[in-house]
C-alpha positions in Angstrom: 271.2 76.9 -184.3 271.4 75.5 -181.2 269.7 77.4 -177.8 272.5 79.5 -176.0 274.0 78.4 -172.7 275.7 81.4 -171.6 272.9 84.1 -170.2 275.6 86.7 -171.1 276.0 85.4 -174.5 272.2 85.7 -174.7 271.6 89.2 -173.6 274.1 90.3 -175.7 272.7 88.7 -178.8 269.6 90.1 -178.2 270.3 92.9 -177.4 272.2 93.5 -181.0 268.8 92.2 -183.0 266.9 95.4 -181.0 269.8 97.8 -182.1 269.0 96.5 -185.3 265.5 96.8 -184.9 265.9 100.2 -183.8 267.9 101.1 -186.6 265.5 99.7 -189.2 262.3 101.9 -187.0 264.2 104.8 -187.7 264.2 103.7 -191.8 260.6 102.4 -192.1 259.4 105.5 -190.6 260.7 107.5 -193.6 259.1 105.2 -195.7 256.2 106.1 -197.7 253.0 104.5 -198.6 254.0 103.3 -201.8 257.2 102.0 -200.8 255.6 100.3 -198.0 253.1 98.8 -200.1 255.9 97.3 -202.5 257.4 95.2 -199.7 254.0 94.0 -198.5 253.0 92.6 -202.1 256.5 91.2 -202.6 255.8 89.3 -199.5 253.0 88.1 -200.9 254.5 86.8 -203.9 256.7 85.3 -202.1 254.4 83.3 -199.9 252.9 81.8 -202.7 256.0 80.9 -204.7 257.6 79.4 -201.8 254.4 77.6 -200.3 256.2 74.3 -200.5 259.1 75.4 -198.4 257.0 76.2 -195.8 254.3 73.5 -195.8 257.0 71.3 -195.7 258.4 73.0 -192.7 255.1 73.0 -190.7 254.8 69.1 -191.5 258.0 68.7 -189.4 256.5 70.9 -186.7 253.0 69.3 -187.0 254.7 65.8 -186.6 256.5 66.8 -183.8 254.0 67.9 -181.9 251.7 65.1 -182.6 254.6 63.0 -181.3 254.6 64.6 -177.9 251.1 64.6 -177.5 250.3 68.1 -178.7 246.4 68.7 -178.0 244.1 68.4 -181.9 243.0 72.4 -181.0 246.4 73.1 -180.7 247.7 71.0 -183.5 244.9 73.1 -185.9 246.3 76.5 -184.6 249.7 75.1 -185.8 248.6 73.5 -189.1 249.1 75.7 -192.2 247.3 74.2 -195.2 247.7 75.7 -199.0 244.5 77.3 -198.3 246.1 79.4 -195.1 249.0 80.1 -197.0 246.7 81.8 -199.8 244.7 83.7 -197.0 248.3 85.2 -195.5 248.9 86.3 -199.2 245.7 87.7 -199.4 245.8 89.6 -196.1 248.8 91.1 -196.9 247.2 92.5 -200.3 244.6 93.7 -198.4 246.7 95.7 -195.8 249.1 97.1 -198.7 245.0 98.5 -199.8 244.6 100.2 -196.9 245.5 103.8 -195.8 248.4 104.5 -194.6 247.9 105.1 -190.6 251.6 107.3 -190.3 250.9 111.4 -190.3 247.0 110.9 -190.1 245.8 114.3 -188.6 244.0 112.7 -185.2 243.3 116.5 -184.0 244.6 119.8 -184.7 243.5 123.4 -183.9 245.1 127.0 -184.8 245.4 128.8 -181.1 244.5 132.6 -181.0 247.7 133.6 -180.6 248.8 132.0 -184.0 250.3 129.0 -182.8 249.3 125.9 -185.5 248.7 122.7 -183.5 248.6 119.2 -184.8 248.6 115.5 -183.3 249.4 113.1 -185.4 249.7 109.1 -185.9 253.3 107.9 -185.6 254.9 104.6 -185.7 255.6 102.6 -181.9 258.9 102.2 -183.0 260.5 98.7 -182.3 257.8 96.2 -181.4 258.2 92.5 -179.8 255.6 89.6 -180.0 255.8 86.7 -177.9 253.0 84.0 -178.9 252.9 80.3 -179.1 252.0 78.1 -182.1 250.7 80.2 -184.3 252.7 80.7 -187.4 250.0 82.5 -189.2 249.9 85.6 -186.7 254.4 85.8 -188.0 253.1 87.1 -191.1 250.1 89.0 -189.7 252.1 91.0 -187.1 255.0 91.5 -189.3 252.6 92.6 -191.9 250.7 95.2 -189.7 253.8 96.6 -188.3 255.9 97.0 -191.4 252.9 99.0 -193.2 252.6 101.0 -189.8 256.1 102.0 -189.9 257.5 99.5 -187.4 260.5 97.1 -186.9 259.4 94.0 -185.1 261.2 91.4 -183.0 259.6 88.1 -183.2 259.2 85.3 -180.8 257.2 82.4 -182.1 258.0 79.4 -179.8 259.5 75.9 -180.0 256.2 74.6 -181.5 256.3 76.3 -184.9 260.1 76.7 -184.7 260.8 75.1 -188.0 257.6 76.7 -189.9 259.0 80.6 -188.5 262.3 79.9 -189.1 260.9 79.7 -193.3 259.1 82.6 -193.0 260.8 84.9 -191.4 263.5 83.7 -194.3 261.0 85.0 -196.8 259.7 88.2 -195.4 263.2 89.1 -194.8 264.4 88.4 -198.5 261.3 90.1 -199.9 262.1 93.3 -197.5 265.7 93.5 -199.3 264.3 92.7 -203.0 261.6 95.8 -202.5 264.9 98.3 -201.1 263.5 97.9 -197.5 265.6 96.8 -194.4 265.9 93.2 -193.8 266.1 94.0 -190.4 262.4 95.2 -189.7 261.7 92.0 -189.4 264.1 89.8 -187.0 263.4 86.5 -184.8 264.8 85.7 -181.3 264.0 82.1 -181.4 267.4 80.9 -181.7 267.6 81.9 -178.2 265.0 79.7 -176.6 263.3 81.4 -173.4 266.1 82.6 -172.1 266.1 84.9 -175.1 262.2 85.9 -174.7 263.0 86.8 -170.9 266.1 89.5 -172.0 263.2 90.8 -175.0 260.6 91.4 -172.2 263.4 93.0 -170.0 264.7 94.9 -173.1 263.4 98.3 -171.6 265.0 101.7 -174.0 265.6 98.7 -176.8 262.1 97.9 -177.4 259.4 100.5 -177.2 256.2 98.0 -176.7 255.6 93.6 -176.0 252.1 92.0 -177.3 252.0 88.5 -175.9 249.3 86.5 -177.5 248.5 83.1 -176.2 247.0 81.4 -173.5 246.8 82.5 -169.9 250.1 81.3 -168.8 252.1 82.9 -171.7 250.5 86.3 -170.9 251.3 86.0 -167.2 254.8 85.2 -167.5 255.3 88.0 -169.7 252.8 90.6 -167.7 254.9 89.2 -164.4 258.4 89.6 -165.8 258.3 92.3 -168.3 259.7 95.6 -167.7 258.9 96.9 -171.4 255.6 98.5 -172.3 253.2 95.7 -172.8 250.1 95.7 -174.4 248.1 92.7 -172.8 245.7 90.2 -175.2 243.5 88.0 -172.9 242.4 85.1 -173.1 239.0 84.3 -174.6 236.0 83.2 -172.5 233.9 84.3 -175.0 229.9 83.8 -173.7 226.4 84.3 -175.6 223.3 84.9 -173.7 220.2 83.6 -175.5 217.4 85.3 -174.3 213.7 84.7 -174.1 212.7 86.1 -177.5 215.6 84.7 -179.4 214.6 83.1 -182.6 215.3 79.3 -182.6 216.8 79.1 -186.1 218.6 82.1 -185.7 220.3 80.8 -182.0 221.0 77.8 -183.7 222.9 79.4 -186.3 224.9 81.9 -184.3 225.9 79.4 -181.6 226.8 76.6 -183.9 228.9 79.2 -186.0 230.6 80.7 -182.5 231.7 77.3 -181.4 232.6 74.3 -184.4 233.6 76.8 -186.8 237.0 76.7 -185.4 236.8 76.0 -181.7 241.1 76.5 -181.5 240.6 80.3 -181.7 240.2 82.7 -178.9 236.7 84.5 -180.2 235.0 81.0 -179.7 232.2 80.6 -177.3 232.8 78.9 -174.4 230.5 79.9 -171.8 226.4 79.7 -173.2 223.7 81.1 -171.3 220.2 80.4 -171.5 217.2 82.2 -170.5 214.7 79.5 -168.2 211.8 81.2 -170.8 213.8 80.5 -173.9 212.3 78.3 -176.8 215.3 77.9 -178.3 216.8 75.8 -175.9 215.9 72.5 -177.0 216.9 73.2 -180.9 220.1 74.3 -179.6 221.4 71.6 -177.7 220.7 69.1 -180.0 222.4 70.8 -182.8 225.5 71.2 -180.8 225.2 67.4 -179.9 224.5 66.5 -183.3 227.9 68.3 -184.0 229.6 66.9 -181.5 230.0 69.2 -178.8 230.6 68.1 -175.5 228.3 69.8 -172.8 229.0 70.8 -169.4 225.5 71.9 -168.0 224.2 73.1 -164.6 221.7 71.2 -163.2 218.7 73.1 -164.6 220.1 71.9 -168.2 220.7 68.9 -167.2 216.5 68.5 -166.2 216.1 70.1 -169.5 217.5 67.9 -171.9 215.8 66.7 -174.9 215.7 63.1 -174.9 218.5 61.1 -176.0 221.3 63.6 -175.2 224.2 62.9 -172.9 226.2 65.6 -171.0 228.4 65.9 -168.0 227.5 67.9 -165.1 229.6 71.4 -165.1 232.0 72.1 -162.4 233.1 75.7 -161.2 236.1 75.4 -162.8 234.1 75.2 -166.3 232.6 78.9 -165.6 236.1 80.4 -165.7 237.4 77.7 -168.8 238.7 78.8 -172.2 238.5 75.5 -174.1 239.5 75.8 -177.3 238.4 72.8 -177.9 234.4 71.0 -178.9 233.6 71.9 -175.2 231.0 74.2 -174.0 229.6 75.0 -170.5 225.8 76.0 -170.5 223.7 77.4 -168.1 220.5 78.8 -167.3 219.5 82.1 -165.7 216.3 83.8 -164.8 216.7 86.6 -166.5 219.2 89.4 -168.3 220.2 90.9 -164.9 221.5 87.2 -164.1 223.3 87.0 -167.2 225.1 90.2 -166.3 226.1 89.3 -163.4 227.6 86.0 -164.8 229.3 87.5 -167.5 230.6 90.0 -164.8 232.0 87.0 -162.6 233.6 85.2 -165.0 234.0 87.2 -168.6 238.4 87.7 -169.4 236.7 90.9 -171.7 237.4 89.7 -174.7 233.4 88.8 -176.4 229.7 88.6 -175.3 226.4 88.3 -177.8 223.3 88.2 -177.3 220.5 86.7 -179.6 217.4 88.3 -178.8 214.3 89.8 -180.9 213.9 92.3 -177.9 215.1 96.1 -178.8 215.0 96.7 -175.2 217.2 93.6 -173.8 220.0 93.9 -176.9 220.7 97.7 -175.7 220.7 97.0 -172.1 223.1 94.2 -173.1 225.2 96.9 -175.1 225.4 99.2 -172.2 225.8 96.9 -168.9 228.3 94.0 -170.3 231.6 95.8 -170.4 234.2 93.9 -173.1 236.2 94.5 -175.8 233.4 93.5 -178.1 229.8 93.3 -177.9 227.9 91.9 -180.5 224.3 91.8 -180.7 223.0 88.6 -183.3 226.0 87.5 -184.6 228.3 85.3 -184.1 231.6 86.3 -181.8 234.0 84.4 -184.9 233.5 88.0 -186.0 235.6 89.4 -183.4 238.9 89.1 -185.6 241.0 92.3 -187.2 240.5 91.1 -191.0 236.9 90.5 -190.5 236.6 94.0 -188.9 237.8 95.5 -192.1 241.2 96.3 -190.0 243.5 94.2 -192.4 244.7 91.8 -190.0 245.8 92.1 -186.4 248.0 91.7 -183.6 246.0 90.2 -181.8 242.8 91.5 -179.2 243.9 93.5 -176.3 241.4 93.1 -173.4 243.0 95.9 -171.8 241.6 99.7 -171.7 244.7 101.9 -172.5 245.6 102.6 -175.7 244.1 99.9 -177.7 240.9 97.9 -177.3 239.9 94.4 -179.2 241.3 93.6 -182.6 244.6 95.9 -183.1 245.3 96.5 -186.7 247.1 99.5 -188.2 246.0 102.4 -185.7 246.6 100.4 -182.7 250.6 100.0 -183.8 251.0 103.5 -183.8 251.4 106.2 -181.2 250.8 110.1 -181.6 253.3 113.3 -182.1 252.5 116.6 -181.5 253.4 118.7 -183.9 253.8 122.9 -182.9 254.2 125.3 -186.1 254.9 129.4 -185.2 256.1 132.8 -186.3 258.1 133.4 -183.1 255.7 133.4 -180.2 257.0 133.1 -177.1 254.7 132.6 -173.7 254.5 135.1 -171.3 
């Protein structure tokens, strides 16, 4: 369907997908576990047995972007392969295995005069997503918030236009088939950006807005929205190898954080490098050897094992999300100065360290404050399904509500819930 001209036309048309959201909320919250589980299995039926529908789909959109010069990081975030398709199908199995978050007990106490008191997990309601490029994260959001209760309002972008278009066709029909509302699950793309601007402005329609892209995306929409947003930074994801760190073990981690799929927020693009650590060498030549491209400070760039090439790092490359086989590396004098860099230029998202020293790994814990810190492991690990959350929204770098991955619990507010035999306060 072609974008919408009239700004009228478009807030209107909008505004009806949110009533229908809303109405579908008020359904899905009734549903029960079992019920809810049906309709995520049938989805992932139906991802399989319509896999060439949708590869199909996402050649057009991977050809089109290649046509307009769409970056090769970007183009992977795009790309779904038969092997992606299985993991969606998988993920969604997995979350139908999981608890069900709605009517958990988070507290509850019985007062002395006989009052019974309980908080419980409830479902948001009607959530939007605005993101860029990614059609996996259609099927991961809608997955999360249909098993948390939720309707959601989609917004996946002109990039993966064709590929959502197909599977927001199949999650809907699978809804139906399992005696679940169609509408839980509804896109605004048809409506271009004029129809993301009326979602983020959609206040009383929709009860909460995750953007999750890159920094402009979640700028506009923490500039413009009036809706409840929960914000998802950006990655500048560093590691800190210190003086101790094992050289086999540095290798490993760093090489994992950054080739394994450089397109992806929890990559490491920032790696500092104690002036004491033996490591360093082994390091840099393995990421040469893998074709990384480093920007290095000026101590680096005297400490370069022979044969090497690198570029000199600008300030700009302290503050860089990548996404792409490009790291900036320093060196600092000691764990204070890595702090204090981290400090200066972390978005919150990750930090590791790699270190043998007791000492220096909980001083890192306790001084670098993001969403995750990991402590000799790779930050690739700083994803919902490899938490043992299911899947996820995405990672909020923000400090109300929810922090890092969001899976189940994070789409899902409380209710308090006040039982009696007549009391009245005096």
């Amino acid at each position: 369907m072609t974008e919408l001209a009239v700004d009228q036309d478009v807030t209107e048309a909008v505004h009806a997908v949110a009533d229908l959201a809303r109405a579908a909320s008020r359904r899905m919250a009734h549903a029960n576990r079992a019920w809810k589980d049906q309709g995520l299995l049938a989805i992932a039926a139906a991802l399989r047995e319509r896999q060439d529908a949708v590869l199909a789909a996402n050649a057009r959109d991977v050809a089109r972007g290649r046509e307009s010069g769409t970056t090769e990081a970007m183009l992977d975030r795009l790309t779904l392969t038969p092997d992606r398709v299985a993991a969606l199908s998988e993920a969604l199995k997995n979350l139908a295995s999981l608890p069900d978050p709605v009517g958990n007990v988070v507290r509850g106490q019985t007062l002395p005069n006989g009052l019974r008191m309980r908080q419980v997990n409830v479902p948001l309601g009607v959530v939007a997503a605005i993101y860029e490029a990614r059609p996996n994260v259609t099927v991961d959001i809608a997955g999360l918030a249909l098993k948390s209760g939720n309707a959601v309002i989609l917004r996946g972008g002109s990039a993966a236009a064709d590929t959502n278009e197909a599977l927001v066709g199949i999650l809907r029909d699978a809804l139906e088939a399992a005696g679940l509302p169609a509408n839980a699950v509804q896109s605004v793309d048809r409506y271009g950006r004029a129809g993301a601007n009326v979602l983020m402005r959609a206040r009383g329609r929709v009860d909460v807005l995750i953007p999750r892209g890159g920094r402009d995306l979640i700028q506009s929409v923490l500039n413009n929205a009036s809706v409840p947003v929960i914000e998802t930074g950006e990655g500048n994801v560093h590691i800190f190898i210190d003086e101790s760190a094992p050289a086999e073990m540095a290798v490993n981690i760093v090489l994992n954080a950054k080739t394994q799929r450089p397109s992806v927020c929890n990559t490491v693009e920032t790696l500092l490098v104690h002036r004491d650590a033996t490591a360093l060498p082994d390091v840099l030549s393995a990421l040469s050897a893998a074709g990384v491209r480093l920007h290095v400070d000026e101590r680096i760039m005297a400490e370069l094992p022979a044969g090497l090439s690198a570029v000199p790092a600008c300030e700009a490359d302290w503050g860089r999300e990548y996404m792409d086989l490009d790291l900036a590396v320093a060196m600092v004098d000691s764990l204070d100065a890595a702090v204090r860099h981290i400090r200066c230029w972390s978005t919150g998202h990750t930090e590791a360290i790699v270190t043998n020293d007791l000492s220096n790994a909980e001083r890192f814990i306790a001084e670098v404050d993001s969403a995750a810190v990991i402590v000799n492991a790779s930050t690739r690990f700083t994803d919902g399904a490899q938490m043992g959350l299911g899947a996820e929204v995405g990672i909020s770098t923000q400090k109300l509500h929810a922090r890092g991955p969001m899976g189940l619990s994070e789409l899902t507010t409380t209710k308090w819930i006040v039982r009696g035999e007549g009391q009245i306060r005096t």
